[in-house]
N, C-alpha and C positions, 0 to 999 in steps of 0.2 A: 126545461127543468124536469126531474125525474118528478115521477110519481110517489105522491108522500109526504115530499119535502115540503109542501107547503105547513103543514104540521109546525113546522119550526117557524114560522115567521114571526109566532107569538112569542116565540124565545125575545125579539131584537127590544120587543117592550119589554120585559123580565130584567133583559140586561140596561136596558136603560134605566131603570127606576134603579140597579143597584151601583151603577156608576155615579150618577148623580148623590146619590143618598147614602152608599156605604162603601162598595169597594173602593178606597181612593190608592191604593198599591199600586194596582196596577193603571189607571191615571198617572201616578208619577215616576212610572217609568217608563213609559212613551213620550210625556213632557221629555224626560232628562235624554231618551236618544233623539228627538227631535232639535233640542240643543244642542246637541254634537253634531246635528247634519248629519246623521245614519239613515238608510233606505229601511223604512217599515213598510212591510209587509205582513198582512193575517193570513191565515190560514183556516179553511173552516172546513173541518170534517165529519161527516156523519155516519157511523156505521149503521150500517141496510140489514135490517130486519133485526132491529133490538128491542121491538116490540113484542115484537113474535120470541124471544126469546126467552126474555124478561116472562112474559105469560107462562114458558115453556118450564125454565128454570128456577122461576120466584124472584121476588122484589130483590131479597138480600143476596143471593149469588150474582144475579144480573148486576145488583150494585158492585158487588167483589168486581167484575169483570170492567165495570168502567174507571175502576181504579185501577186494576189493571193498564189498560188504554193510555191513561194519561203517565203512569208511570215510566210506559214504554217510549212516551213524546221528551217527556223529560231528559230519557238517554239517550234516544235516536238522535232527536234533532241538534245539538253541538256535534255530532259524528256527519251529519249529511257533509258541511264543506266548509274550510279554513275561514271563508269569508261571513259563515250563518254565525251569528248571538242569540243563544235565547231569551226572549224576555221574559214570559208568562205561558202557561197553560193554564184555560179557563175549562172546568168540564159544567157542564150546562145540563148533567144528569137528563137526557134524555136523549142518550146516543152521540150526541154531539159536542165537539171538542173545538175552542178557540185557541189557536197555536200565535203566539204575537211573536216575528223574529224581526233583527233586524242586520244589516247586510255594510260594507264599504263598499262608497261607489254609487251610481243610480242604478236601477233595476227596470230596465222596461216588461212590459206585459210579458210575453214570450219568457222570461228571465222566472220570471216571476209562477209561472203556468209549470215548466221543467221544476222548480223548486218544489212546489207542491207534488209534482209527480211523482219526484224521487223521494220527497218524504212516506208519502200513501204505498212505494212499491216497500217499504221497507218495515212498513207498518205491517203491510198483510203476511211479510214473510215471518215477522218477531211475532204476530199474536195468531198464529196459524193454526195450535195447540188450543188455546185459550179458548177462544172461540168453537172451534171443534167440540170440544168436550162438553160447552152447555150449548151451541146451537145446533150441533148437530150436519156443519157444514161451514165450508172454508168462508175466511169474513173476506167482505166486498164494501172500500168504504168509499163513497160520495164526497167528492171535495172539491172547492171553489176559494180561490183567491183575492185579494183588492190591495191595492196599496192607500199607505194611509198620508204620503208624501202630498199629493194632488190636489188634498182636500182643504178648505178654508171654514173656521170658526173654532170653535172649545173645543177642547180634546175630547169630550164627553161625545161630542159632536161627529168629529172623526173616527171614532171606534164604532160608533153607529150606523153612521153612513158605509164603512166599511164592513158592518157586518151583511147589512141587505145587500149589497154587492156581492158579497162572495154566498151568500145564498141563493142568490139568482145566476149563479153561475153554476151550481151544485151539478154533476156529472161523474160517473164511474169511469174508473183507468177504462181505456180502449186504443188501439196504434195508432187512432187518428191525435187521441190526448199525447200520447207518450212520443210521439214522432220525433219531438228535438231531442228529448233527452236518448231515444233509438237512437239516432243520428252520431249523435256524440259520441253514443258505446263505439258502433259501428266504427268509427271514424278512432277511437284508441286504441282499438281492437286491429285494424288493418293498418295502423301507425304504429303497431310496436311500444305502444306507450303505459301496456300493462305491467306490472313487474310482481316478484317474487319475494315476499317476506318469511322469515321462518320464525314461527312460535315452539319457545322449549316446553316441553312436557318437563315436569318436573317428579321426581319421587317421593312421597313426603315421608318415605321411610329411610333414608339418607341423602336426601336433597340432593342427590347428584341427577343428570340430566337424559331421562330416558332416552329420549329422542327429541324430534324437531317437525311440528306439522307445519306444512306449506300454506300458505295463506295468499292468495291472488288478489292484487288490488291495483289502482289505475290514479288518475287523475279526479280532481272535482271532485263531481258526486260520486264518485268513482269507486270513494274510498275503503268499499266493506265489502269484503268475499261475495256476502248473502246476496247485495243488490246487483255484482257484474253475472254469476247464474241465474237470478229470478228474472231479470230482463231477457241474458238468453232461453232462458226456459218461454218465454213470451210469445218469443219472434223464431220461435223452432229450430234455436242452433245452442242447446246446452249440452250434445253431445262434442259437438267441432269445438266449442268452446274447451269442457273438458278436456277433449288433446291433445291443445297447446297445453293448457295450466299443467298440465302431467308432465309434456316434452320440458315447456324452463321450469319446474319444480326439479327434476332431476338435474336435469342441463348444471343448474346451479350449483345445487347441491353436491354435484360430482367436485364440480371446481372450488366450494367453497372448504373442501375438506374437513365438510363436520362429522361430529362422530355420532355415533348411535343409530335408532331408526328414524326414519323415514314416512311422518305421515301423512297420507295421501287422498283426498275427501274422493268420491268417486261414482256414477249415478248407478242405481240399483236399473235392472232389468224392465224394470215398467217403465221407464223414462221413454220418454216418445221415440220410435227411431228417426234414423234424421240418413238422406239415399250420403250413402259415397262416406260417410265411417262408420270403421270395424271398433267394435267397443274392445277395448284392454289393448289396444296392438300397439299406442303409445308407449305401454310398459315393461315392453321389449325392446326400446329404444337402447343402441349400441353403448350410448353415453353414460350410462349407468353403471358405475363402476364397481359393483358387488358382483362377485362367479354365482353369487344363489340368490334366489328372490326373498330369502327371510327377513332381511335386515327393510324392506321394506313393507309399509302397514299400510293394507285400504281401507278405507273408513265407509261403508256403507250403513245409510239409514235408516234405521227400523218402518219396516213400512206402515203406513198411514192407515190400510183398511187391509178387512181379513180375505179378499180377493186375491191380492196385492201378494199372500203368504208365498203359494207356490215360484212364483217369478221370483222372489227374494228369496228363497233356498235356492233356488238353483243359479244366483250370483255367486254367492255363498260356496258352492259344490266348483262351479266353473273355476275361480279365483283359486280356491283351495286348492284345486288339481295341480296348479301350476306351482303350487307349494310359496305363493305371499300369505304374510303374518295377516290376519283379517278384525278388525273391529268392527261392532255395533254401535251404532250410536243411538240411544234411545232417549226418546222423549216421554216412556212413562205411558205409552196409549194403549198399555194393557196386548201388544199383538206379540211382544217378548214370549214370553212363554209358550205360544205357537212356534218357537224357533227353536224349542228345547233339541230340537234334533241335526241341526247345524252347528259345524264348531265354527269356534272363533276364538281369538284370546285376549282380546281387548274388548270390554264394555265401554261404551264412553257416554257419559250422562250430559245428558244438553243442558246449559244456561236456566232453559223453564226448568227442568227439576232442583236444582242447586238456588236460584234466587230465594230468598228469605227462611231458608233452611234455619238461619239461627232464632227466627222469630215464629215460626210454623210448624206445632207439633207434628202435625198432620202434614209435611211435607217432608220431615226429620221420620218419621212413622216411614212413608214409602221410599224413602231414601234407603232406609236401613233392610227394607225387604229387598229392594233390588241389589244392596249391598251381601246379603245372603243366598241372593239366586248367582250372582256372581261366582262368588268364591264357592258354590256347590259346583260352578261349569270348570271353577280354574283358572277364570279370567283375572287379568289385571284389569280393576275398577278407575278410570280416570273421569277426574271434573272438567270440564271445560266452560272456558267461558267467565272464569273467575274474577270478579270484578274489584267487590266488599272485601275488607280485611276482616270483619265480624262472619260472614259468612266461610272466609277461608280458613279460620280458628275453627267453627263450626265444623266444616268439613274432617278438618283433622283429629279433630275429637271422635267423629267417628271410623276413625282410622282407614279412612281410602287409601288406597295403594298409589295416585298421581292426579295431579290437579295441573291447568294450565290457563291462561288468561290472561287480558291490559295488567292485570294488580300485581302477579308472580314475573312478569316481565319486568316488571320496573324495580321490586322489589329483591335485594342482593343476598345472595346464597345464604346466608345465615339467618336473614329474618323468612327464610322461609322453612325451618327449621320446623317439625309438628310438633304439634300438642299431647304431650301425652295424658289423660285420666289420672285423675292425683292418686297414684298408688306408691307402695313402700318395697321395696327390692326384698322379695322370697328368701336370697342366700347373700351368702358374701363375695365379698368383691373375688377374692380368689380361693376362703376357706373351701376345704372337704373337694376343691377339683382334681382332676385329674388331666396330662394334656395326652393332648388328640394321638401325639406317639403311638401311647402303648395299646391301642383296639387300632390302631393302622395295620390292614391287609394288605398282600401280596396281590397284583394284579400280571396280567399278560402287556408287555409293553413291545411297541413297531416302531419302525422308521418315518419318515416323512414320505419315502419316495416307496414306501408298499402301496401297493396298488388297493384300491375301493376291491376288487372282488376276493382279493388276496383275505384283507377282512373281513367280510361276509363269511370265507370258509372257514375262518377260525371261529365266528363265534357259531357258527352252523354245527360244527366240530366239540363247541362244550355248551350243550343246553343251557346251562347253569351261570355263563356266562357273559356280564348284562354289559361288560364295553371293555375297551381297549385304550393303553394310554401311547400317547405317542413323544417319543422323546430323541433329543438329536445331541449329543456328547452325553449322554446322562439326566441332561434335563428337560424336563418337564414340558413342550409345545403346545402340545393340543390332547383333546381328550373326542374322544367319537361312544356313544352310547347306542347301545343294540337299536336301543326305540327312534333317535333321532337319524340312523343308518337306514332302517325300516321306512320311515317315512318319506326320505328322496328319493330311495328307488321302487318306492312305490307311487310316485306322481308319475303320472303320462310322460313317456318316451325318459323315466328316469333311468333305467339300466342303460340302455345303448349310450346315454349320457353321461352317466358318472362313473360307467363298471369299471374302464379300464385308463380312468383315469388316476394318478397318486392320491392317497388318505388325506396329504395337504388340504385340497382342493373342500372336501366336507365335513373336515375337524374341526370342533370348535376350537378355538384359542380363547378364548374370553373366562376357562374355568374357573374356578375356586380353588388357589392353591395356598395353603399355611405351615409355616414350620413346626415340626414335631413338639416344639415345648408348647404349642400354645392351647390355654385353657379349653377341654369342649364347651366352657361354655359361650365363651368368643367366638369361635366357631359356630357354634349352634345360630348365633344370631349372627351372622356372616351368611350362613347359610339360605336362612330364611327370608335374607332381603333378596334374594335374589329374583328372579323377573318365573314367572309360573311353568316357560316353557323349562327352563336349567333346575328345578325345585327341586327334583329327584336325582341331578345328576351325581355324579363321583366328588367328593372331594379329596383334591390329589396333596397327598404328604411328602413337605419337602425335608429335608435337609443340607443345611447352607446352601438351600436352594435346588438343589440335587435330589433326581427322584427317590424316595423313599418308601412308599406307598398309597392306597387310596385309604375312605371310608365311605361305605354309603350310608344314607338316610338315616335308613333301618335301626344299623348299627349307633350311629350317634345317639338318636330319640332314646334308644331302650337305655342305652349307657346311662344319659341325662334324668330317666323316667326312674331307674334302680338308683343314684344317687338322691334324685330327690325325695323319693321314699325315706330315704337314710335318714335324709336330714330337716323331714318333718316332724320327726318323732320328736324332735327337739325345737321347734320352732313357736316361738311365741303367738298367739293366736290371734293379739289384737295388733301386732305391727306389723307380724311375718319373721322378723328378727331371730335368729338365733339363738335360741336359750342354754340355759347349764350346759346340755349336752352339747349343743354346737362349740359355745366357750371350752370346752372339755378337750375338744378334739383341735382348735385351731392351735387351740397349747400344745396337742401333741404335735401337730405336724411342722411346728417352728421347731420343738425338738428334736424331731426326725431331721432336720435339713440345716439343724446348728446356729440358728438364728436367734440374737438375743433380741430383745424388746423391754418396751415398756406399755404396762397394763394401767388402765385409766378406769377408775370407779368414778360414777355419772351420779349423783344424787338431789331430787329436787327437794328443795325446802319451803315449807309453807301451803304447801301441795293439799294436804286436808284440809286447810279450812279452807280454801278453794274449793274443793269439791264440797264441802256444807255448805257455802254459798250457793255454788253456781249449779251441783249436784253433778251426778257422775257420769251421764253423757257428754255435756262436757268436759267434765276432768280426762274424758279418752280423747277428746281432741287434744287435750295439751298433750299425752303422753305420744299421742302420733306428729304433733308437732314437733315435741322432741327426737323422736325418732326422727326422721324424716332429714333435721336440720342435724342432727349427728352425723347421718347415711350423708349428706350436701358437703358437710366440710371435711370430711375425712378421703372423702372422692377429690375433693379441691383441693387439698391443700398438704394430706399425709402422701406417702409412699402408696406403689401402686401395691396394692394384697395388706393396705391394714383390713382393718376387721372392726364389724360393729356388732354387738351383741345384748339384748337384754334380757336381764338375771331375773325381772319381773316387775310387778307393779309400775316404782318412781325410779328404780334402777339399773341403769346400764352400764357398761362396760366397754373399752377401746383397746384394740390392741395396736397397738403401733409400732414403726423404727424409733427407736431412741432419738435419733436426730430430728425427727418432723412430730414429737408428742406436744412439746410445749408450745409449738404456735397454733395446734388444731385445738388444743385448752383455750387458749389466748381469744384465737377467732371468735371459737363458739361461744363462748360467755358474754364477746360482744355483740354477737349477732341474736342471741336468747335475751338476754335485757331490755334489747330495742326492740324486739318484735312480743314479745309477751303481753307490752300492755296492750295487745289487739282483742286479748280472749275477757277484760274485765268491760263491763259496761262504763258509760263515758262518767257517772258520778263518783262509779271507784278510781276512775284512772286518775281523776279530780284531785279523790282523798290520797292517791298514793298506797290503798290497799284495800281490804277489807275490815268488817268487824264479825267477830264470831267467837266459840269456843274453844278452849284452852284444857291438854287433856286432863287438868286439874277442874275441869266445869264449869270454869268462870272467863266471863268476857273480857276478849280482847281485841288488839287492832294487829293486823299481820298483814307486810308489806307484800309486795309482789311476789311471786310465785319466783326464787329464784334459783343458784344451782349451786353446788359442792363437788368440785372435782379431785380427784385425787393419782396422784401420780406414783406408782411405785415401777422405779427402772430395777434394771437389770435381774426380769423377773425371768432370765433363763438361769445366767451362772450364776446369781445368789437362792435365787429360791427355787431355781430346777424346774420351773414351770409348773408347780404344782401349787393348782386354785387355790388350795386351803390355805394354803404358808401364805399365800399370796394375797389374799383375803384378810389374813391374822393379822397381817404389817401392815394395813390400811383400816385397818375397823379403829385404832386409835384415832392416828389422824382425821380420820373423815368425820370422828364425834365432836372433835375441836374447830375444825372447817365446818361444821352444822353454828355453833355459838357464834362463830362471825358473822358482822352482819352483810349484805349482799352476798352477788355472787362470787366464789373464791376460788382459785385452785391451790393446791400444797403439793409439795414434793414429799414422798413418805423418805426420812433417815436412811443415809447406807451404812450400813451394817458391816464392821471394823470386821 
C-alpha cells in the first residue's frame, strides 16, 4: 500500500454511517443491478498529493478541482467500453473518488484490474490541465478494485467490504499494473484491428464542411484516440504509432473521396525519439492524392512548459517549410503567446477551454481573449470537442469561425446553423445597392498549360500586379495570386519543383466567382466567409459565367464603406432602419428601373399608454420588436428587394411587389398579436390591457398594443412614387383604421 493511504481508512466509517443513515440512492442501485445478475465492480481512486494542493491552492479551488474529477468520471467512464454501465460516483472530498460500474457477463479479478487501468489512464490524460494549473505537476492517481458479486449480507455490507478491499489494494499505474491492458494494445495494434474514423469540422459561418480530422480508435477499451497514444506514449512507441495513424488516416481518406482538408493530430518535437522512425516521412506517403501539401492540416499542441518553446517552433518552421496548413491546439497554459512568432492558421481550442463556457464568465472572459489573439494572427479559430448544445449556442454567440465534436456529428446540417446576437439589419435588403458589375476591373488572364515560371515573369514584369486569372474557352478555372505563388516557391526545393511545371498544377480552383448583377453586398458576405488563407484573394466577375472581370478586397470594403456613409445619414438610430431619406431614395430607384409597387403605412395603436405604464425603455423594446418581426416577414414571405423602412417613433413603412403586399399584412398582424402579449406583465395579459390616461386626462382601459396597416398600391403609375401624394392617400384611411378596433389592414381607393 502506498504511503498515505492509510489516511483514507477513516473514510470506510464515514461511508458507512452515511449508507446506513442517509444515502439510500445509491444502496438502491446496486440492489436493482444485483437483480439483474450484472457484474459490480468499484472503483476506488485517489489522487496523490491533494493535500499538498489543497494547502497550496485553497480549500475552495482544491474543492473546484474535485468537482472537476468526478465530472470527468461521469463522462469517461460510459466511453471506456460497450459492456461498462455507470451507476454512481461517490466523491468522498478528500481526493478520493468511489466509481460503482456494472459490466454483462462475469468479470474475474484480472478483468477487473485492466478496467481500472484503462479508466485512471484516461483520467490522467482528460485532467492533465486541471491539475497542472493548481498543483503545479501532472496528476498521479492511486487506484484499487473489488468486486461486490463474491460478497455475502446487506448491501450496506457489500459496498463496505468492498471499499477496504480496494483500498488495500491502492497502487499507481506502473507496466507491471498495465500489462494486460499493454498486451491487448499490442495485440490490435499488430492485428490490424485499429481503424480510421473521420470527424467533420464544421463552419459555423455557413455550416458547410471545412474539413475532416482523423480520429484513430480500436476495440474494447480501445475506443478513444487519447487512451491508444497515452499507452503508446508509456511503453516508448507513440512515434511508430503515429505512422501507421498518419499512413491509414490518408490511406483512407484518398479512397473515401472526401472533400476538404485533412486533419491530422501529430507529436510536437519534444516527444521522446523512438531508434528506427523518421518523424513526418509518413506524410510523404505516395497514397495521398493532393499535387500540394495544403489541403492537408497538422495539428500540433501547444506545449506544456516554457522549455518545451524552442522545440515547438521549430516543428512549426520544419512542417511549414514543406508548405502543410499547420494548427495549434491550445489548452489555455498561457505558452501561446510565446509563439506569437510562428505562423499557423488554425487555432484549435481543446474541450478544457470550451466546457462550461455557457455557465463561466471567467472561461467566456478567456475564450474571447484567445478569440482576439487569433483573429490578430489570421487564424481560423475551431472548438473542438463539442459535446453540450448549451455550450455549442454559447460558442456561436461568440462567433468562432468552426467547432467540432460527438454533439455536431450527430446533429444534421441545419440545427447547426449559428446564433447570431439579436441585431436588426443596418440597410435593406437590396435598397441604395449597387452590383459587383460596375467597380469590376480588367485583369491579366493565362492558359492552363502556361508554365509556373511563365507566371512569375509576368507578374515580375507589372509590380503592381497582385495575380493572374486563368481561364480555358473564356471561362473562369482557376485564379493564382502573386502571394500564394510566392509562397511554393519559396518552400524548400519549390522552384526546381513547380517552375517548369503548367499554372494547372498550383491554381487555385476553389475561387470566389459571382455574376455581374449581383449585389456587393452578397458579395461582401460571400467574401468574408471565406477560409483566412483565400480573404484577400480576387473575386472573379462572371458573365453567364464567362470571364468578365475581378474585384479586390480594397475595392469592395471602400465601395461598401462610401455607400454606407450614404445611407447613414438616413438611418434610424434605435433600429438601424432606413429613415425619410432611405424611403426617399428606394422610391427613386423603383422609378429608375420602372417597377410599380405597393407602399404599406405600419402604425401602432395604443402604443402610449404602454409606454406610461410600462415607461419608455420598454416602449423601445416593442419598437425594435416591431422592427425586427417587419425585417423576418418581409425576408419570408415578400419578393426578394422589398424594403423596410422607418419614418420614426410608432411608424413604419413597406415597400413591396404588388403581388406578395397583402400576405406580408396578413402574416405580420398575425404574428404581432400573438407575440405582443410577451411585453405586458402576466396581471395585464390577465385583464387583456392596461389602465391609464386618455389624452383628454381621464382614465382609461386600453387593450393591447396593436397595429394599423395601410396599403396604397400602385404607388408608381398613380402617384409617380412620390411620398407626399402617397402619404396624402393614406393619412385618411389610416385615421379610420386607427377607430377599429384590433389589428386591421385597409386597402387605400384607386383612383378612377
Amino acid at each position: 500500500m502506498i504511503s498515505g493511504a492509510s489516511d483514507h481508512y477513516a473514510t470506510s466509517d464515514i461511508l458507512w454511517r452515511e449508507l446506513t443513515f442517509g444515502n439510500r440512492e445509491l444502496v438502491g442501485k446496486v440492489i436493482e443491478a444485483l437483480r439483474q445478475q450484472r457484474s459490480l465492480v468499484l472503483v476506488y481512486c485517489l489522487l496523490e498529493g491533494y493535500q499538498e494542493i489543497a494547502a497550496t491552492a485553497g480549500t475552495r479551488r482544491a474543492s473546484g478541482l474535485l468537482a472537476q474529477v468526478q465530472e470527468a468520471l461521469v463522462r469517461l467512464v460510459p466511453s471506456l467500453h460497450a459492456r461498462v454501465k455507470l451507476l454512481a460516483v461517490k466523491n468522498l472530498w478528500n481526493g478520493a473518488f468511489l466509481v460503482f460500474v456494472s459490466l454483462d457477463g462475469g468479470v474475474l479479478a484480472e478483468e477487473r484490474r485492466q478496467l481500472s487501468a484503462a479508466l485512471v489512464v484516461l483520467l490522467e490524460e482528460s485532467l492533465k490541465l486541471d491539475v497542472l494549473r493548481l498543483g503545479g505537476r501532472f496528476p498521479v492517481f492511486q487506484f484499487g478494485s473489488s468486486s461486490l458479486n463474491d460478497k455475502a449480507g446487506r448491501v450496506e455490507e457489500l459496498i463496505y467490504q468492498a471499499v477496504q478491499e480496494a483500498q488495500a489494494e491502492l497502487s499507481e499505474l506502473s507496466p507491471a499494473v498495465l500489462q494486460a491492458l499493454l498486451l491487448e494494445f499490442e495485440a490490435a495494434w499488430q492485428q490490424r484491428r485499429l481503424k480510421i474514423t473521420y470527424e467533420p469540422v464544421f463552419s459555423l459561418v455557413d455550416t458547410s464542411v471545412l474539413g475532416w480530422e482523423a480520429r484513430l480508435n480500436g476495440p474494447g477499451y480501445f475506443g478513444q484516440q487519447e487512451m491508444l497514444f497515452a499507452l503508446a506514449g508509456r511503453v516508448g512507441k507513440l512515434n511508430a504509432l503515429e505512422a501507421s495513424y498518419h499512413k491509414m488516416a490518408l490511406e483512407h481518406f484518398a479512397l473515401e473521396d472526401f472533400k476538404g482538408r485533412l486533419f491530422l493530430s501529430t507529436a510536437p518535437f519534444f516527444a521522446p525519439k523512438e531508434p528506427g522512425v523518421a518523424r513526418g516521412e509518413t506524410l510523404r506517403w505516395p497514397g495521398y492524392k493532393s499535387s500540394t501539401p495544403e489541403n492537408l492540416v497538422l495539428v500540433i499542441d501547444e506545449p506544456w512548459q516554457a522549455q518545451q518553446m524552442p522545440l515547438f517552433g521549430r516543428a512549426l518552421e520544419y512542417y511549414g517549410a514543406q508548405g502543410y496548413t499547420l494548427a495549434v491546439r491550445s489548452h489555455g497554459i498561457s505558452m501561446l503567446p510565446l509563439a506569437s512568432d510562428c505562423r499557423f492558421q488554425f487555432l484549435k481550442l481543446s474541450p478544457f477551454l470550451i466546457r462550461g463556457v455557457n455557465v463561466n464568465p471567467r472561461k467566456k472572459a478567456l475564450l474571447e481573449a484567445l478569440l482576439a489573439y487569433g483573429r490578430r494572427l489570421r487564424c481560423t479559430l475551431v472548438a473542438e470537442g463539442v459535446e453540450d448544445k448549451k455550450e455549442f449556442l454559447a460558442l456561436a454567440n461568440l462567433q468562432l469561425d468552426a467547432a467540432q465534436g460527438p454533439l455536431l456529428s450527430r446533429l444534421r446540417k441545419e440545427e447547426i446553423a449559428p446564433v447570431k446576437r439579436f441585431t436588426f439589419p443596418r440597410t435593406p435588403t437590396r435598397g441604395h445597392s449597387i452590383s459587383i458589375g460596375r467597380i469590376a476591373d480588367n485583369a491579366v488572364i493565362v492558359e492552363k498549360d502556361t508554365l509556373v515560371r511563365e507566371v512569375k515573369a509576368i507578374l515580375e514584369e507589372h509590380e503592381t500586379l497582385d495575380g493572374v486569372v486563368v481561364v480555358e474557352s473564356g471561362y473562369p478555372v482557376g485564379l493564382v495570386m502573386r502571394y500564394h505563388l510566392d509562397r511554393y516557391l519559396g518552400l524548400q526545393y519549390g522552384v526546381p519543383l513547380y517552375f517548369n511545371r503548367p499554372i494547372s498544377s498550383l491554381m487555385d480552383s476553389s475561387f470566389l466567382a459571382v455574376e455581374e448583377h449581383t449585389p456587393i453586398e452578397v458579395v461582401s458576405r460571400l467574401a468574408m466567409k471565406r477560409e483566412r488563407l483565400r480573404l484577400y484573394d480576387w473575386i472573379i466577375v462572371t458573365c453567364n459565367r464567362k470571364f468578365r472581370g475581378v474585384v479586390s478586397v480594397q475595392t469592395l470594403v471602400d465601395t461598401l464603406t462610401r455607400l454606407q456613409l450614404e445611407m447613414a445619414r438616413g438611418a434610424n438610430p434605435l433600429t438601424g432602419l432606413p429613415g425619410r431619406v432611405g424611403i426617399e431614395r428606394e422610391l427613386l430607384r423603383r422609378a429608375e428601373e420602372g417597377k410599380d409597387c405597393t407602399v404599406v403605412f405600419i402604425d401602432l395603436d395604443n402604443f402610449k399608454s404602454y409606454n406610461d405604464r410600462y415607461g419608455f425603455e420598454k416602449g423601445d423594446r416593442v419598437i425594435l420588436f416591431t422592427a425586427h418581426l417587419l425585417v423576418q416577414v418581409t425576408r419570408k414571405l415578400g419578393s426578394e428587394g422589398d424594403f423596410v423602412g422607418h419614418i420614426g417613433g410608432d411608424d413604419f413603412v413597406i415597400i413591396a411587389s404588388p403581388e406578395r403586399a397583402e400576405l406580408v399584412c396578413l402574416r405580420f398582424i398575425r404574428y404581432f398579436d400573438r407575440l405582443i402579449r410577451r411585453f405586458y406583465r402576466p396581471e395585464d395579459r390577465a385583464a387583456g390591457g392596461v389602465k391609464s390616461v386618455d389624452r383628454q386626462g381621464r382614465e382609461a382601459f386600453f387593450p393591447f398594443v396593436s397595429v394599423s396597416m395601410v396599403m396604397v398600391e400602385e404607388a408608381g403609375s398613380v402617384y409617380h412614387y412620390d411620398i407626399r401624394r402617397i402619404s396624402e392617400a393614406a393619412a385618411e384611411v389610416k385615421h379610420y383604421a386607427k377607430l377599429l378596433p384590433g389589428s386591421v389592414y385597409l386597402r387605400v381607393k384607386r383612383r378612377e
